[in-house]
N, CA and C of each residue as an Amber inpcrd file, in Angstrom:
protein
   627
 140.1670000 124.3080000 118.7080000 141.6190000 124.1100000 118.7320000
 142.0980000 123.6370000 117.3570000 143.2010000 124.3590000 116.7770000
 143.6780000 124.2510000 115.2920000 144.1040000 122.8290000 115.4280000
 144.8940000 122.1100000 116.1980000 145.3030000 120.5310000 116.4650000
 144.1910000 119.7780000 116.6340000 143.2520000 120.2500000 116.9810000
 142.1280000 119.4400000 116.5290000 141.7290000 118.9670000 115.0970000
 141.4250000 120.2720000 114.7150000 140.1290000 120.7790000 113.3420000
 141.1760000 119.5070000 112.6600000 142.9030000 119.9520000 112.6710000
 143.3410000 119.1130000 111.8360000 143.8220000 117.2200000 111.6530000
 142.3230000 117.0530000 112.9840000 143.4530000 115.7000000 112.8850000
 144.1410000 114.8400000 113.5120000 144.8480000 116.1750000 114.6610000
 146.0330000 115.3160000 115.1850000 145.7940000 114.9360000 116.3880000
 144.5950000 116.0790000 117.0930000 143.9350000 115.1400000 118.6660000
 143.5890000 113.4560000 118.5620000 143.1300000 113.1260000 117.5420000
 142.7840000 111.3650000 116.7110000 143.7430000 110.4370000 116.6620000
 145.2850000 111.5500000 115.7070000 145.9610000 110.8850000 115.8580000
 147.2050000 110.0870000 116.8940000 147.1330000 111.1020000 117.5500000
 147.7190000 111.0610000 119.0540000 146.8650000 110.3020000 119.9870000
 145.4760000 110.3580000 120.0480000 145.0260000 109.6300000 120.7040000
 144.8070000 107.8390000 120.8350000 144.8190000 107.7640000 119.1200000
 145.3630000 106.1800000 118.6520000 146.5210000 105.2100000 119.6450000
 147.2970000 106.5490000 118.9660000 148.9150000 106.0960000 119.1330000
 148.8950000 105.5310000 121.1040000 148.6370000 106.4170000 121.9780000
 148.6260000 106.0300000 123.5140000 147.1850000 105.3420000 123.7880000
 146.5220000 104.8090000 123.0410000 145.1720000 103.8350000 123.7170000
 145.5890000 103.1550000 124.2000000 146.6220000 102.3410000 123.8620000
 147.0650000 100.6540000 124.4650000 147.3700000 100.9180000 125.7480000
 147.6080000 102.2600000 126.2030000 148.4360000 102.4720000 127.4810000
 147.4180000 103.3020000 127.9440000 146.6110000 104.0320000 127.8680000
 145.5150000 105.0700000 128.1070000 144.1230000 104.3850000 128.5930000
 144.0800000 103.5560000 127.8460000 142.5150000 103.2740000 127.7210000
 141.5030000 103.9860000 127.8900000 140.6440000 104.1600000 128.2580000
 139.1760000 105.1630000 127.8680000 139.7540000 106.6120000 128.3520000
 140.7060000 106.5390000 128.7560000 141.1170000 107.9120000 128.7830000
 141.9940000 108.6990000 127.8440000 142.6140000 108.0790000 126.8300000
 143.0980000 108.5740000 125.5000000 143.0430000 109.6550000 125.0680000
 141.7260000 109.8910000 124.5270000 141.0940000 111.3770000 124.4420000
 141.6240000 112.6880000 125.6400000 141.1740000 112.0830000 126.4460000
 141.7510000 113.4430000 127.6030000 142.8370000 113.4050000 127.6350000
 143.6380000 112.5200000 127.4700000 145.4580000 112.9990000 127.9220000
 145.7990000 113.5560000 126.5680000 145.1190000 113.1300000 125.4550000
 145.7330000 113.7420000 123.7530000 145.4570000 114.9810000 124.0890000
 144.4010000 115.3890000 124.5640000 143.7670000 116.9400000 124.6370000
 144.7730000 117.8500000 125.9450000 144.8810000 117.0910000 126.7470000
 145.9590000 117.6660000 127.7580000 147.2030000 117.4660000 127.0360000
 147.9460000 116.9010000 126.5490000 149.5440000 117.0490000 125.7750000
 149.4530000 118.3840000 124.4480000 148.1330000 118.5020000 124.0580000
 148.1410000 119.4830000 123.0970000 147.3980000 120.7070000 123.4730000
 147.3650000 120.9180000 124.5160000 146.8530000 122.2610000 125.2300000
 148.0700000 122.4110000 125.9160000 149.4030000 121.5300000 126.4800000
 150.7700000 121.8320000 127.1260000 150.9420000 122.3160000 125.8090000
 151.6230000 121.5020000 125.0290000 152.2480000 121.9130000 123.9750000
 152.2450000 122.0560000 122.3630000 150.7670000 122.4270000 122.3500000
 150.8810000 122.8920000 121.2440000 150.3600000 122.0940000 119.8200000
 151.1180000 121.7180000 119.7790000 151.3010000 120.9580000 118.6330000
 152.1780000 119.2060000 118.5320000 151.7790000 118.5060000 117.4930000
 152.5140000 117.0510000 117.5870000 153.9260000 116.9300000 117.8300000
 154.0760000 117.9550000 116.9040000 156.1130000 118.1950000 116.5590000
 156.6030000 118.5250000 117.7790000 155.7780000 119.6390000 118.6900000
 156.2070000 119.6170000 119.7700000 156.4690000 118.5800000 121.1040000
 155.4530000 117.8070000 120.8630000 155.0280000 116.6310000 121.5790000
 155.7860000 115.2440000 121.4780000 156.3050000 115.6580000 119.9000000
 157.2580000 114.3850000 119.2450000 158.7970000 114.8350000 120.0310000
 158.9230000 116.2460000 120.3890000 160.3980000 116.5900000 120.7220000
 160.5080000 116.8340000 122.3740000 159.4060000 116.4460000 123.0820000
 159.6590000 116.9730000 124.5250000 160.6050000 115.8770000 125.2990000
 160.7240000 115.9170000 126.3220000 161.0450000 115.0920000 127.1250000
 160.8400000 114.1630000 127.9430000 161.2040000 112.5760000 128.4650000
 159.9080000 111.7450000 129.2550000 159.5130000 112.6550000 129.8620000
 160.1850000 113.4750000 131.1590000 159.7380000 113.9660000 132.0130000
 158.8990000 115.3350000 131.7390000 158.7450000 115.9330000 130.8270000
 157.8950000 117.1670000 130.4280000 156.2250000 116.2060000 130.0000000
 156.4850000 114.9530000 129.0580000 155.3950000 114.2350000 128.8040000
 154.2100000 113.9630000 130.0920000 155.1450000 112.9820000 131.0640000
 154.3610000 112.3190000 132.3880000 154.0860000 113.6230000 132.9710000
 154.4350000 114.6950000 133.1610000 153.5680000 115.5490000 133.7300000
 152.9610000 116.1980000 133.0700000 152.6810000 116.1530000 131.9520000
 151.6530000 117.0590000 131.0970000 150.5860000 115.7710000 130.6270000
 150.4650000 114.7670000 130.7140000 149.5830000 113.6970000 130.7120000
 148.8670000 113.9280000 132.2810000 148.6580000 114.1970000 133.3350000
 147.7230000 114.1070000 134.2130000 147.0660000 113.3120000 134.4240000
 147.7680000 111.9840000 134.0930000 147.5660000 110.7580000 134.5720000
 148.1770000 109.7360000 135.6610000 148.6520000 110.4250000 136.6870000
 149.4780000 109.8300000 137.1590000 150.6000000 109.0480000 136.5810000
 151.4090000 108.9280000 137.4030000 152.7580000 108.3440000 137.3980000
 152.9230000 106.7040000 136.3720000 152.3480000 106.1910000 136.9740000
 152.2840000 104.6100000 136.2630000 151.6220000 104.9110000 135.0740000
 150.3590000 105.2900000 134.5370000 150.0310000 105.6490000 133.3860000
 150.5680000 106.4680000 132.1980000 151.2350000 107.7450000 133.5000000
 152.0240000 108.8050000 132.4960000 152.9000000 108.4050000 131.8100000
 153.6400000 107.2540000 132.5770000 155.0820000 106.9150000 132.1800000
 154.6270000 106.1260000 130.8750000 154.0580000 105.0660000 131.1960000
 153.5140000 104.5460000 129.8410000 152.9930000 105.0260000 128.6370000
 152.1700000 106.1740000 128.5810000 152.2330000 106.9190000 127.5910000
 153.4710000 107.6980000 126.8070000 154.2900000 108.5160000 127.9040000
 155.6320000 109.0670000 127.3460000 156.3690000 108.1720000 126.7750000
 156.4410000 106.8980000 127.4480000 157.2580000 105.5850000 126.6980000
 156.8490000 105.0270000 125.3690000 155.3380000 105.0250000 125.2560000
 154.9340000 104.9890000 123.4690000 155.2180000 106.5080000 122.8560000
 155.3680000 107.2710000 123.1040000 155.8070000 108.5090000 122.4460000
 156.9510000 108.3600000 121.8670000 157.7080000 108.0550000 123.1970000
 159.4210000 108.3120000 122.5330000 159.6240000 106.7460000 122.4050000
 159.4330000 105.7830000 121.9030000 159.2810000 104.3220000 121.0900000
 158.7450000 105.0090000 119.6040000 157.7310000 105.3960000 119.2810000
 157.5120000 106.4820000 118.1620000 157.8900000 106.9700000 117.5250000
 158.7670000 108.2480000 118.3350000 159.7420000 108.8840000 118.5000000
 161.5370000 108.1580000 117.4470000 161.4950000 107.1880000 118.3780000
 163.1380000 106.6250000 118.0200000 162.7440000 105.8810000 116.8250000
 161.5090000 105.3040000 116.7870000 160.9920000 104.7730000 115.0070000
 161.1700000 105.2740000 114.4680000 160.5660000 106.6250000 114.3200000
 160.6280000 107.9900000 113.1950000 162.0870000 108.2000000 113.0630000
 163.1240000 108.6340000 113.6460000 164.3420000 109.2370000 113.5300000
 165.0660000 107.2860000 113.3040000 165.2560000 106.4910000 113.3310000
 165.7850000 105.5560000 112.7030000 165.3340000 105.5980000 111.0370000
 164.4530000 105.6290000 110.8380000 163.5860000 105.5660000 109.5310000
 164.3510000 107.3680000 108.7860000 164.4040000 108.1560000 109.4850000
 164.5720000 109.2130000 108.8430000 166.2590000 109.3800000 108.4490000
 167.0620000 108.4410000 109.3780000 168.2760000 108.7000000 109.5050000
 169.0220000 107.4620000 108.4670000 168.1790000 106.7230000 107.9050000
 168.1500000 105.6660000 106.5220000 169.0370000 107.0140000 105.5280000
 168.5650000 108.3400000 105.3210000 168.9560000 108.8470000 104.0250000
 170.2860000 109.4300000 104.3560000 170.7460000 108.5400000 105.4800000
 172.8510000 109.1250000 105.6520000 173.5290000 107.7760000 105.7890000
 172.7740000 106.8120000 105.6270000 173.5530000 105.6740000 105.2630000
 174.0310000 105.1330000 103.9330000 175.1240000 104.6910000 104.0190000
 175.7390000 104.2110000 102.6910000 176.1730000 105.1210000 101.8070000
 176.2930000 106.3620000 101.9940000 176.4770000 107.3270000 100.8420000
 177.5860000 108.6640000 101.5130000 178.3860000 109.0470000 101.1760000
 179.2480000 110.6190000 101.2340000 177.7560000 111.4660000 101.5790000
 178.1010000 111.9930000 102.9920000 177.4720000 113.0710000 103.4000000
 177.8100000 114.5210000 103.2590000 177.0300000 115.0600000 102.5210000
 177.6280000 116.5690000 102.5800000 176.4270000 117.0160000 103.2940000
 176.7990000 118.5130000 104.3360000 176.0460000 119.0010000 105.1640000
 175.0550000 120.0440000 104.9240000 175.7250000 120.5980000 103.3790000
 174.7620000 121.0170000 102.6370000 173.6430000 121.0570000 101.9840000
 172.9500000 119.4980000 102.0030000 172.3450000 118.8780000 101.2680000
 171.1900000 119.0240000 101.6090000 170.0770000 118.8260000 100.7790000
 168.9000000 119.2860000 101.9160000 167.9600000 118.1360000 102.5990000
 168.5960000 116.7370000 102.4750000 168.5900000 115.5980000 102.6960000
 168.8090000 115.5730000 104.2890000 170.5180000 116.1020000 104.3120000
 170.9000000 116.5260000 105.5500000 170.1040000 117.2480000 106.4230000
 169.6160000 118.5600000 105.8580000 169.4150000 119.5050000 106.5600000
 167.8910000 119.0540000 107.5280000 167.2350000 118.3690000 106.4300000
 165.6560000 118.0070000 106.3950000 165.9800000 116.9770000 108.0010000
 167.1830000 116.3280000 108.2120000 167.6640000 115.6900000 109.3370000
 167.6440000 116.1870000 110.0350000 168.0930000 117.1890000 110.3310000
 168.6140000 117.9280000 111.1080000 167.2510000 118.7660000 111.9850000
 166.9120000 119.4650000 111.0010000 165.5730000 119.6260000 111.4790000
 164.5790000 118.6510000 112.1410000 164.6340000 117.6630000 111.7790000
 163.5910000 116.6760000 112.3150000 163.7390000 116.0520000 113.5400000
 165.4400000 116.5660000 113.5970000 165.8530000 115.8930000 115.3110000
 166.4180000 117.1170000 116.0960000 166.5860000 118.3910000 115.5730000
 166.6730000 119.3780000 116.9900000 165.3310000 120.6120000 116.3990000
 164.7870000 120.6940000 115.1810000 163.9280000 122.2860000 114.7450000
 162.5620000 122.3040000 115.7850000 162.2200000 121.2860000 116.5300000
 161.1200000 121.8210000 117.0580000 161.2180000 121.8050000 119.1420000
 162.3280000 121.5150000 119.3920000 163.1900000 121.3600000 120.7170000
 162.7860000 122.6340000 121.4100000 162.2820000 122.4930000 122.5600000
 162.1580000 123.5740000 123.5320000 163.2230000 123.9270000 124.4060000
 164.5800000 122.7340000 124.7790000 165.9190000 122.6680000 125.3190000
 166.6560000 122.5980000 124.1400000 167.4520000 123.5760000 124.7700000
 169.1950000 123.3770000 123.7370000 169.6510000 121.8340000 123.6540000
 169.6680000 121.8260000 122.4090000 170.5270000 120.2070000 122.7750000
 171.7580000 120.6820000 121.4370000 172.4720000 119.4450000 121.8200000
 173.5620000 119.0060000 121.0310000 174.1420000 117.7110000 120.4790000
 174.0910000 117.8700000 119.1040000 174.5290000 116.3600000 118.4090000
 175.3080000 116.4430000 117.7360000 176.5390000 115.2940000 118.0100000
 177.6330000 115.0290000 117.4950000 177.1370000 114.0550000 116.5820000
 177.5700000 113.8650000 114.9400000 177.7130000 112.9190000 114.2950000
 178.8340000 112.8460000 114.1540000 179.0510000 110.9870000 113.6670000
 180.7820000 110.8130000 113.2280000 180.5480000 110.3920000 112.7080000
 181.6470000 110.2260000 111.3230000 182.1110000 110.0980000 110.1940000
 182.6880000 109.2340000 109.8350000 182.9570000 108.4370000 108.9180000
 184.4180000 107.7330000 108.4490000 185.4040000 108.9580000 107.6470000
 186.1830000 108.5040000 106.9430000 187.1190000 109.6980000 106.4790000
 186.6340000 109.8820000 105.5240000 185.6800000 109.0580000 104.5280000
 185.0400000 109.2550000 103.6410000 183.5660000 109.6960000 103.3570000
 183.4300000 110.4150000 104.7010000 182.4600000 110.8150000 105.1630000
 180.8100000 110.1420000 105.1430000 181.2120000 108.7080000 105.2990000
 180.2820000 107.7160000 105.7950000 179.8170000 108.1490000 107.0160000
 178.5760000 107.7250000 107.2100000 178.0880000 108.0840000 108.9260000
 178.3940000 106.8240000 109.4920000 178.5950000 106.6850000 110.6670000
 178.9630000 105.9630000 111.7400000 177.8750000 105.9270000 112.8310000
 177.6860000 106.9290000 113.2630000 177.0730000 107.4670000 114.6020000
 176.8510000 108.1970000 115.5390000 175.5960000 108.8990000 116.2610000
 175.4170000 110.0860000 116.5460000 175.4820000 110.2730000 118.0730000
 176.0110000 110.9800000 118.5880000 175.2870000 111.0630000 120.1690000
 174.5500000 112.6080000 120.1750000 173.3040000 112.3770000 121.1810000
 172.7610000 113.6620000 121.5870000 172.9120000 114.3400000 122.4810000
 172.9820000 115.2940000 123.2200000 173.1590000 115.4790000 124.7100000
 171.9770000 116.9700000 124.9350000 171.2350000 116.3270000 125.9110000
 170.3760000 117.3450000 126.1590000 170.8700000 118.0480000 127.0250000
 170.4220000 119.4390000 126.9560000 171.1260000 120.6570000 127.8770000
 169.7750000 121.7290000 128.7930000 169.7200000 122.7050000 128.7810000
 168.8000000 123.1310000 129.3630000 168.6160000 124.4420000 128.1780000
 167.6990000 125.9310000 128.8490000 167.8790000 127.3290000 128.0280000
 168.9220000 128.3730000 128.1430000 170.0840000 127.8300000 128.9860000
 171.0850000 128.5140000 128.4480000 171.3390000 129.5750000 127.3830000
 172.1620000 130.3700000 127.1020000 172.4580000 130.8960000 126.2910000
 173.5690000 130.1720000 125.4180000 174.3710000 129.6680000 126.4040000
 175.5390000 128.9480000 125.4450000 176.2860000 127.6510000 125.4070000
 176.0710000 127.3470000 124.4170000 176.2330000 125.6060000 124.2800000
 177.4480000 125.4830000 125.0380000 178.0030000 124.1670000 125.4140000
 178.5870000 123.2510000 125.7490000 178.8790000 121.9570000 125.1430000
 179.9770000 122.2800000 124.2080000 180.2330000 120.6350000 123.6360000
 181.1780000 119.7970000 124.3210000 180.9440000 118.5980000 124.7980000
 181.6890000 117.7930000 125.8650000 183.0440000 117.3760000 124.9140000
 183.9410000 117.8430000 125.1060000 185.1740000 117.5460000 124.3120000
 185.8080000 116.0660000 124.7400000 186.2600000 116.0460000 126.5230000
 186.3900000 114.6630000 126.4360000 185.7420000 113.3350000 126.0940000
 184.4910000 113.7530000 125.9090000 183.3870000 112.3650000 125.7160000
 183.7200000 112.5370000 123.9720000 183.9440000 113.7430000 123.5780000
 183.4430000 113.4110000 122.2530000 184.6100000 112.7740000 121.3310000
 186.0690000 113.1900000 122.2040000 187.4030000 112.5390000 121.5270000
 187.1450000 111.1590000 122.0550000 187.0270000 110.9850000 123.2310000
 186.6380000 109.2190000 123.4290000 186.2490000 108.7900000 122.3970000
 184.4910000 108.8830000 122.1300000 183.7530000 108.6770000 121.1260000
 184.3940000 108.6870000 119.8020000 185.1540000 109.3850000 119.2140000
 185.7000000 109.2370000 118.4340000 186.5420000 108.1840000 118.1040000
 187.3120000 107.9770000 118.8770000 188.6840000 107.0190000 118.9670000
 187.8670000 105.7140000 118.7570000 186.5610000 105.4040000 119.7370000
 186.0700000 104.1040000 120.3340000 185.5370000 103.5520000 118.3500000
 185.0520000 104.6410000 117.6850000 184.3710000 105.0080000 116.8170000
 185.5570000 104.5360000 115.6370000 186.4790000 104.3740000 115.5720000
 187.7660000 105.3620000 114.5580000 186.8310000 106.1990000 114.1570000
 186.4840000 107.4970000 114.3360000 185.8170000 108.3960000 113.3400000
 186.7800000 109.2140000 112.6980000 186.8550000 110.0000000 111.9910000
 188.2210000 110.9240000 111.5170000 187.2050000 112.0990000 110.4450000
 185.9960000 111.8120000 110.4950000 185.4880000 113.4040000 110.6270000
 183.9320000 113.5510000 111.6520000 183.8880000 114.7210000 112.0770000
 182.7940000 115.1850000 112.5440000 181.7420000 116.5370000 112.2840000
 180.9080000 116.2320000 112.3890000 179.7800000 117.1470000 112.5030000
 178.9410000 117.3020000 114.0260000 179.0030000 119.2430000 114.1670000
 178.5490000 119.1620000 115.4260000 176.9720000 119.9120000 115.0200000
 175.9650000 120.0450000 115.5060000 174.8490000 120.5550000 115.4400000
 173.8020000 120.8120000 116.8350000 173.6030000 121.8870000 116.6480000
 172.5000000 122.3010000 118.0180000 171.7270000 123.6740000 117.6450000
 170.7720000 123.6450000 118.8040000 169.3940000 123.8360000 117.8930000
 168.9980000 125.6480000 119.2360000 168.9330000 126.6840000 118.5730000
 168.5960000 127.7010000 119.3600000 167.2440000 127.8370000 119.3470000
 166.3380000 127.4800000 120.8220000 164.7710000 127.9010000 121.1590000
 164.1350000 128.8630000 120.7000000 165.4640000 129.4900000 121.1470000
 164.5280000 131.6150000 120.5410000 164.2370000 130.9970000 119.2940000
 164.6060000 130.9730000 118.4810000 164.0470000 131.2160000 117.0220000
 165.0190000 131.5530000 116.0420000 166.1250000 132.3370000 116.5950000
 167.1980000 132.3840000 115.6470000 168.3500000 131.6860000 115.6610000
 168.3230000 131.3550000 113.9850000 169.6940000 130.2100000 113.5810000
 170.9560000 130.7730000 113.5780000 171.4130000 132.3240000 114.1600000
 172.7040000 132.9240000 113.5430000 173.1070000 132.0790000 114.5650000
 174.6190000 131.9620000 114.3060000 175.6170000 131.3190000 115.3380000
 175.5150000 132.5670000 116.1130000 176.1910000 132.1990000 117.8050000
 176.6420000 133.2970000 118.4750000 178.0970000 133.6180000 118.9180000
 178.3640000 134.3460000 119.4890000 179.8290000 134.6010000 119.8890000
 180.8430000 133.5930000 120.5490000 179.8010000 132.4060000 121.3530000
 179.8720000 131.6800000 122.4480000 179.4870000 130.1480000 121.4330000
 178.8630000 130.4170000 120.4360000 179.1450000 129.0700000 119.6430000
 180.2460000 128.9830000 118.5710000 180.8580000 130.5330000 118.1680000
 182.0350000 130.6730000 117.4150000 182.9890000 129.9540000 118.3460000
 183.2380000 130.6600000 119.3470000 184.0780000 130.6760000 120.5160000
 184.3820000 128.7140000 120.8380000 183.2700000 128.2850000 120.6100000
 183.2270000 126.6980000 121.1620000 183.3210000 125.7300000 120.1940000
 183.2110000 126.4060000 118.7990000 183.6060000 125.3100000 117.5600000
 185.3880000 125.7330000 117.3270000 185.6940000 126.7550000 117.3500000
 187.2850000 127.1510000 117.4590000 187.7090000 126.1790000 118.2980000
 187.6810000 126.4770000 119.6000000 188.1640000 125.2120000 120.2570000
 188.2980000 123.7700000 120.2590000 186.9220000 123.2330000 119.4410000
 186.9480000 121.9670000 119.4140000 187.6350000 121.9210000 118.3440000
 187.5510000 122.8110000 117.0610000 188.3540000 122.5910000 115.8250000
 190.1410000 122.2510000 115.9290000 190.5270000 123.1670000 116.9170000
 192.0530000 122.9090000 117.5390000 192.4090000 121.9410000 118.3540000
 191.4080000 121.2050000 119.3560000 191.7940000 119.6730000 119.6560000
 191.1500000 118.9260000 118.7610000 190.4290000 118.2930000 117.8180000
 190.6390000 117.5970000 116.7490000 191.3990000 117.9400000 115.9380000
 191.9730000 118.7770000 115.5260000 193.0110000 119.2630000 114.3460000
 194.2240000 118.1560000 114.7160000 194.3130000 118.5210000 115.8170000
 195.8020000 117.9570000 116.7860000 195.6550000 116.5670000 116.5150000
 194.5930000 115.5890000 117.1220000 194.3690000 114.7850000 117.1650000
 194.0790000 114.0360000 115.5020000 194.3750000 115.0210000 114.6870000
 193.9910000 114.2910000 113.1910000 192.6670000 114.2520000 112.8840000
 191.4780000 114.2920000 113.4010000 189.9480000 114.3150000 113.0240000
 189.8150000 115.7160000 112.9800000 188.5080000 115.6540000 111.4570000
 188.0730000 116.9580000 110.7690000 186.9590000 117.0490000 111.6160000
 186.8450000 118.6450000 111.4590000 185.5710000 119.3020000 112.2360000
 184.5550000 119.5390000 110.6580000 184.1430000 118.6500000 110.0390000
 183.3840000 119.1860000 108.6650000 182.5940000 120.3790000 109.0300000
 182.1410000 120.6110000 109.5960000 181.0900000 121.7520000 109.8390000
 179.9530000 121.8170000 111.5020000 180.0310000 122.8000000 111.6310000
 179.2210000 123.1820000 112.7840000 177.5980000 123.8120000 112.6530000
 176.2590000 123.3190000 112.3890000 175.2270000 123.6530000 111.8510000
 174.4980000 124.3970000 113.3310000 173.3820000 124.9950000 112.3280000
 172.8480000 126.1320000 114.0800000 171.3720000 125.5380000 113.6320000
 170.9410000 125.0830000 114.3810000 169.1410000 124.8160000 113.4990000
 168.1310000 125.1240000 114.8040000 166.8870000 126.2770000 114.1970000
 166.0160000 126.9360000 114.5500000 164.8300000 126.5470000 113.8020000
 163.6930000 126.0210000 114.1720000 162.9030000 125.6370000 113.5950000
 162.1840000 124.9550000 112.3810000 162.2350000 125.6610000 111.3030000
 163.0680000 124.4460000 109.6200000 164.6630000 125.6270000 109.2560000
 165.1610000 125.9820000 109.9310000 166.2190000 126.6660000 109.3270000
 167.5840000 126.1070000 109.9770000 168.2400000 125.9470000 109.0540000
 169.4860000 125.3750000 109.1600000 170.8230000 126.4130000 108.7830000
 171.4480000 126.6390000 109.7500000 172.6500000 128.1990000 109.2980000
 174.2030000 126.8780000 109.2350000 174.8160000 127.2400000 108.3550000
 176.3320000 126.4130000 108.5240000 176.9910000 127.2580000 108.4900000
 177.6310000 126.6380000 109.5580000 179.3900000 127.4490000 109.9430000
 180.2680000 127.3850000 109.0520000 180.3170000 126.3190000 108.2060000
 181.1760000 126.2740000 107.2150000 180.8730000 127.1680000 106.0220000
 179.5230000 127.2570000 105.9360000 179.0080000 128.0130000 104.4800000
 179.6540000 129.6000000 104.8450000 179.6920000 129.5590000 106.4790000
 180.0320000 130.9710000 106.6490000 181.2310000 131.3940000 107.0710000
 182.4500000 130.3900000 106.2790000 183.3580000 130.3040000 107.2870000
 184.4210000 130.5740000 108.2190000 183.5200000 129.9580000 108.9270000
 183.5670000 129.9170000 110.6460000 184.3910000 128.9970000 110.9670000
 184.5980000 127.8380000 110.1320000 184.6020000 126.3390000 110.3790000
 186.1020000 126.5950000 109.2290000
């Protein structure tokens, strides 16, 4: 197994001992025969984890819970390079973000960041979705969020399974809309990003936005 030869059965197995105990080894080897690989393993879900651990319930849970504790370490630590500074979405600072929190996702998800007007970050929400074909951005939660926020710009981003980053008809269709109730409301739509594995497509670069 290539996740072996390289490494990462060891390192995964470290990480859940405290919660594993002499069984470590077998659940690392069962999470990477489900899925693959770490990145994958770093992006699943509690509930995809505890059942791909085959450790029962009380054990499983405890393992998925050092995962995604892990998990929210890594993306705090990664999300350091949008603080304090003008975000542009172009950047590959950004993008390298972006990727690291939807490029290896087996579910559609969707993340709102907000802004100050000076395009400070504020704060993100995620919302996991299923394999759909076509996103869903929650408009009333996200003008709430806004207001609760003062935000007065946003960035929306979500991540297509298949493999391809083009926008679709149905994500044109759903950034138009949100662009015309924030317009109204005075908050910018900065850009709408599509991210597929390390690839990042902007709506704005293409614009859409």
């Amino acid at each position: 197994m290539a996740a072996q030869e390289a490494g990462q059965l060891s390192v995964l197995a470290a990480l859940i001992q405290p919660y594993a105990a002499g069984d470590a080894h077998d659940i690392a080897r069962r999470l990477i025969a489900r899925f693959g690989s770490l990145r994958t393993i770093y992006s699943a879900s509690v509930e995809a984890l505890c059942d791909a651990t085959g450790a029962g319930p009380r054990a499983g849970s405890k393992v998925a819970a050092a995962i995604v504790g892990a998990r929210r370490l890594a993306e705090a630590a990664t999300r350091e390079v949008l603080l304090g500074q003008a975000t542009d979405t172009n950047t590959l600072a950004f993008r390298q973000y972006l990727v690291s929190r939807l490029g290896s996702r087996r579910e559609e998800c969707v993340m709102l960041l907000f802004f100050t007007g000076e395009r400070l970050y504020i704060a993100e929400d995620l919302y996991v979705g299923g394999k759909r074909a076509e996103i869903r951005i929650p408009l009333r939660r996200t003008v709430r969020r806004a207001f609760d926020l003062d935000a007065r710009r946003i960035v929306v981003a979500h991540n297509h399974p298949s493999g391809v980053p083009q926008p679709s008809a149905s994500d044109i269709a759903a950034t138009t809309r949100l662009c015309a109730v924030l317009e109204a409301l005075e908050i910018t739509l900065d850009d709408h990003c599509v991210v597929s594995g390390n690839s990042v497509v902007s709506m704005r670069a293409m614009r859409l936005v």
